[in-house]
C-alpha positions in Angstrom: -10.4 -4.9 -63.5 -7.6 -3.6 -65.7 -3.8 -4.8 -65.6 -2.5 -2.3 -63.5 -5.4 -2.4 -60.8 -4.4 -6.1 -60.7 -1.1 -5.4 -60.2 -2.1 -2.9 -57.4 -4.1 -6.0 -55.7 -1.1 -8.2 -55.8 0.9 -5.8 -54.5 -0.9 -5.1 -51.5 -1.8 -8.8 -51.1 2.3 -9.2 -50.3 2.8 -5.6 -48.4 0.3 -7.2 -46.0 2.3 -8.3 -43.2 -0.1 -10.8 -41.8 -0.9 -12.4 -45.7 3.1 -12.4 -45.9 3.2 -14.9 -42.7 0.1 -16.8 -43.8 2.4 -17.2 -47.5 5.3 -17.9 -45.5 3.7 -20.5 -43.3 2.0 -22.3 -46.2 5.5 -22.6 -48.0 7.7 -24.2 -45.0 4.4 -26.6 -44.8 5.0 -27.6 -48.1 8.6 -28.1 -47.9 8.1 -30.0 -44.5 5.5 -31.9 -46.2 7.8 -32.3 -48.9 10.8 -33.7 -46.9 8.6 -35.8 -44.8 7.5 -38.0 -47.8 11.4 -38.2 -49.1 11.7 -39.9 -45.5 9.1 -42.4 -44.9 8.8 -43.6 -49.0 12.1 -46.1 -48.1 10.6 -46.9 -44.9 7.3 -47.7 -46.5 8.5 -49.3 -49.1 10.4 -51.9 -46.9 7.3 -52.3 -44.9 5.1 -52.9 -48.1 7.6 -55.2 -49.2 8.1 -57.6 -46.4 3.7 -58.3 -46.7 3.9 -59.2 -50.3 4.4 -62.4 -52.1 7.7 -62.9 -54.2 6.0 -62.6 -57.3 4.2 -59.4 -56.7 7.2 -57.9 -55.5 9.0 -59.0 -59.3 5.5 -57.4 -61.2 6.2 -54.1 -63.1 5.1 -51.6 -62.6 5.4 -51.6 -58.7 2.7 -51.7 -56.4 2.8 -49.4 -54.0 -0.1 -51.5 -51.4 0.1 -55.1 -51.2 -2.6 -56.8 -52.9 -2.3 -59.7 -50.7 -1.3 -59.0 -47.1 1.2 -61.9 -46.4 2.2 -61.9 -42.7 3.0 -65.3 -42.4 6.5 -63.6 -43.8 7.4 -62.6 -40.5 6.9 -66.1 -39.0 9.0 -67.5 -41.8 11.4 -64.8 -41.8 12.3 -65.3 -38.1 12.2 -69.6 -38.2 14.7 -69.2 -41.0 17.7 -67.3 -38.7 18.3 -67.4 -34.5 16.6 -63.8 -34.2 15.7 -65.2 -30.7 19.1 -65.5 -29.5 20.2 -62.8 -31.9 17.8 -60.4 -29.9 19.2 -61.9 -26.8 22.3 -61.1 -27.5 21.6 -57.2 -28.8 19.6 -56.7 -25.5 22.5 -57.7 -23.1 24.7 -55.7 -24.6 22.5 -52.6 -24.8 21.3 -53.2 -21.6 25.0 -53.0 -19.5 26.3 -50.8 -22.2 23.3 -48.1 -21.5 23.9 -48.6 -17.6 27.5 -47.9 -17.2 27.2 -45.2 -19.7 24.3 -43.6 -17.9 26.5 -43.9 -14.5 29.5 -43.0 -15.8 28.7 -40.2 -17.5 26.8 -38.4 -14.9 28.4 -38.8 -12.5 31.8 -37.1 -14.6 29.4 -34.1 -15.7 28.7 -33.2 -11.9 32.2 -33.2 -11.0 33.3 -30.6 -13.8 30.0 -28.8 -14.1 29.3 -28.8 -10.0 32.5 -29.3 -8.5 36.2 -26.7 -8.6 39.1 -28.3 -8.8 42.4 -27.3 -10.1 42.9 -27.8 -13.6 39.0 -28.3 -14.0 38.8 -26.1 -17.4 41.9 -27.3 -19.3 40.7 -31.2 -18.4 37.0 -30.8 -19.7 38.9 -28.8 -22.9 40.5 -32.0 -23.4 37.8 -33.6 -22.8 35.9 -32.3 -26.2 39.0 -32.1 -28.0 38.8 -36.3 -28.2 35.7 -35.8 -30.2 37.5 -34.6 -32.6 39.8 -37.9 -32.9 37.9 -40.2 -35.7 36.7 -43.7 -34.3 38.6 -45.6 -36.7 42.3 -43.9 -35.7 41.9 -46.1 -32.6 40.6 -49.6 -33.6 43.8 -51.2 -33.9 45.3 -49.8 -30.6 42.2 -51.4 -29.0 41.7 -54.4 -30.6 45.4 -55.0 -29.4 44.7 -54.2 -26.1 42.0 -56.5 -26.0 43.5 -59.0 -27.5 46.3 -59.3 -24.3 43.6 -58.7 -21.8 42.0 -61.9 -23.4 38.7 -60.1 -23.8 38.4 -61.0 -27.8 35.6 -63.6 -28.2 33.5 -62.2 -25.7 31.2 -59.1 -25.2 33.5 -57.6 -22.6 35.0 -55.4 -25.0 31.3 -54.1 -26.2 30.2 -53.2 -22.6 33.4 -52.8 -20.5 34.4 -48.9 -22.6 30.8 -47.5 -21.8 31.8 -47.6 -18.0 34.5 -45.0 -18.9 32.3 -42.3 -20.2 31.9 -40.2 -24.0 32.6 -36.9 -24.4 29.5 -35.9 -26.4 27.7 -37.3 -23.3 29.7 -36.0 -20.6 29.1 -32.1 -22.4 25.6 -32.6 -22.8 24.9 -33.5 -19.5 27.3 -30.9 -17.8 25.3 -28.0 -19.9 22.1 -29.3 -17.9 24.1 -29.8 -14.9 24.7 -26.0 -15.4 21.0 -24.7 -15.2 20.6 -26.2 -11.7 20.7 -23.8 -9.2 23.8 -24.3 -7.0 21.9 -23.0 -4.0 20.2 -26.3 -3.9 23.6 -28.1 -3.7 24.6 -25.5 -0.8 21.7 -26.2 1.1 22.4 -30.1 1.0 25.5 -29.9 2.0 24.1 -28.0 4.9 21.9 -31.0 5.8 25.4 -33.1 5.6 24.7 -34.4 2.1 28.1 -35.4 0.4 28.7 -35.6 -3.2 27.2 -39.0 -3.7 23.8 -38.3 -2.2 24.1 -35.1 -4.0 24.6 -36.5 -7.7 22.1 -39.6 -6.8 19.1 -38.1 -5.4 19.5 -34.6 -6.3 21.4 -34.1 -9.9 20.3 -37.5 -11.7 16.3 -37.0 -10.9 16.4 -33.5 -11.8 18.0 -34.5 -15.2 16.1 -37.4 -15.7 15.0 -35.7 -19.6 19.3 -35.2 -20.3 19.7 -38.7 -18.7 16.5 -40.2 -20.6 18.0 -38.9 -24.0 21.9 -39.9 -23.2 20.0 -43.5 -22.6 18.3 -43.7 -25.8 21.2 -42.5 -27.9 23.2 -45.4 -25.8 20.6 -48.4 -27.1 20.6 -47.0 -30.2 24.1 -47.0 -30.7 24.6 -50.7 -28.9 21.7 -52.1 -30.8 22.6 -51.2 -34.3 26.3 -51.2 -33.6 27.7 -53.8 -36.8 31.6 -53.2 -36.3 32.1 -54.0 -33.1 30.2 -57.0 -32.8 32.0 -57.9 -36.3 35.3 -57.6 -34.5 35.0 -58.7 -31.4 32.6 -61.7 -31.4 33.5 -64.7 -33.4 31.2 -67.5 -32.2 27.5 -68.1 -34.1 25.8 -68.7 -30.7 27.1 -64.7 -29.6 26.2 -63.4 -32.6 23.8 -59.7 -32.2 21.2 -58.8 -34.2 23.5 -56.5 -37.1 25.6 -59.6 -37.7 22.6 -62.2 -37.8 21.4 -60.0 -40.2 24.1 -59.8 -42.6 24.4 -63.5 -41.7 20.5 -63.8 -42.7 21.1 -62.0 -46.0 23.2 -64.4 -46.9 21.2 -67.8 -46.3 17.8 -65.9 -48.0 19.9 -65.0 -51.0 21.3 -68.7 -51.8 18.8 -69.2 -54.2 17.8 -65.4 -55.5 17.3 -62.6 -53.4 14.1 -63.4 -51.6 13.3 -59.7 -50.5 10.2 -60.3 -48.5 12.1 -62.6 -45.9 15.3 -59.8 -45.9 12.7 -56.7 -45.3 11.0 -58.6 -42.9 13.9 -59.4 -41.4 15.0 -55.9 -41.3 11.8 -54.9 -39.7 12.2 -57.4 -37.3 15.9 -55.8 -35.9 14.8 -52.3 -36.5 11.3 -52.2 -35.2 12.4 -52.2 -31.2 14.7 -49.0 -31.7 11.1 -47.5 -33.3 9.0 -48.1 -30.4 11.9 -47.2 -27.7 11.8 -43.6 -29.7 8.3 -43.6 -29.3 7.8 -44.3 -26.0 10.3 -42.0 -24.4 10.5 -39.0 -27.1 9.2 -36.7 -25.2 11.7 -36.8 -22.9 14.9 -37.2 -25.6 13.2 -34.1 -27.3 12.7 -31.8 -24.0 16.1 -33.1 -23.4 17.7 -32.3 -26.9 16.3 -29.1 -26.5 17.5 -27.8 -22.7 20.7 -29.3 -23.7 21.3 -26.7 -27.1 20.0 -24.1 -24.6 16.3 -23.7 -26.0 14.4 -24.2 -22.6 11.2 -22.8 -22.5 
């Protein structure tokens, strides 16, 4: 075959409409193949970290498997800090902060995506318009308010706000709130339902993916939250996870930085957040999805 019939051959090969998607398809594969590597290589590399022995982990060049699986750091690791109260702690916290934020903010997306009342548009606009108010504007303001309510020193301050609603929360659930039929609310409150039995048996079940997804984002935020913990709790025995950890990276660095006990450590805190996203993502992705308005 001469040059130019080759050239001819190529140039059908990308004129083809179905060889173009096949080309197109095998590209974003390779980028998404790509990325995904870019991602897990930290994660991996703390995992392979906290199995090996201090000296393999000082060897150069690297290893990327350990040669010797040592899972006796992850004993060690947690007899060395409280993790067991640490974890205690973290899951109290989450726990109330992920019900009253689940409560609260439900039940303020029915009322403005469900229910007219005067002034319903301009409150819900300033509403969203908080979001644009950074967190850190208003630490002072509310460390001082806590502070005279006597609430510094304890985890009131942690849980109490999440009874009050978000605003990203409130929005996402009032966009789902939005695809449910109101005809179904009409014909409750032809049976006599009120509001209440409406939002509790009707709304809340039928946006049990929004709710699932609200409730995920909630622990996740509680259980990795470092700041407020930082500021609020002051005694060793109420100490969460985030702050034993920093607490923990201290005591395993007294004597060098021993990084199998610290990434086994960090496994320890992080792994629970893992398996939660596991367990329940497909409902925070069928959720994450109806809410940016991509159902079906």
């Amino acid at each position: 075959m001469n040059m130019a019939a080759a050239a001819a051959a190529r140039s059908g090969f990308f004129h083809n409409r179905k060889n173009r998607k096949m080309l197109t398809r095998i590209i974003v594969l390779i980028l998404l193949t790509a990325g995904s590597v870019l991602f897990v290589l930290p994660f991996w590399w703390m995992v392979s970290t906290s199995l090996k022995s201090p000296q393999e982990i000082a060897q150069y060049p690297p290893t990327f498997f350990p040669a010797q699986w040592h899972w006796k750091n992850y004993e060690e690791a947690w007899q060395l800090a409280d993790f067991t109260t640490y974890t205690i702690n973290t899951l109290t916290i989450a726990v109330f902060a992920v019900i009253g934020h689940v409560l609260s903010n439900t039940f303020i997306a029915y009322g403005f995506a469900k229910i007219r009342f005067p002034g319903r548009q301009f409150l819900f606009t300033v509403l969203l318009s908080t979001m644009m108010i950074p967190g850190f504007v208003t630490l002072i303001p509310q460390y001082i308010l806590f502070a005279k309510l006597h609430w510094v020193g304890t985890y009131l301050p942690l849980i109490v706000p999440g009874f009050f609603g978000g605003p990203f929360s409130v929005f996402m659930l009032r966009q789902f709130f939005m695809t449910i039929p109101n005809d179904l609310i009409e014909a409750a409150k032809i049976d006599g339902a009120n509001h209440l039995y409406i939002w509790s048996r009707i709304m809340v079940p039928l946006a049990k993916p929004a709710v699932a997804t609200i409730a995920i984002l909630t622990f996740n935020g509680a259980w990795n939250d470092f700041l407020g913990p930082l500021l609020y709790v002051n005694d060793v025995s109420k100490y969460t996870l985030q702050i034993g950890l920093e607490s923990f990276k201290g005591t395993v660095s007294s004597a060098g930085m021993q990084w199998h006990y610290l990434m086994a450590g960090s496994l320890i805190v992080l792994a629970p957040v893992v398996l939660l996203f596991f367990l329940f993502q497909r409902y925070f992705i069928e959720g994450m999805n109806i809410s940016a308005g991509t159902k079906g």
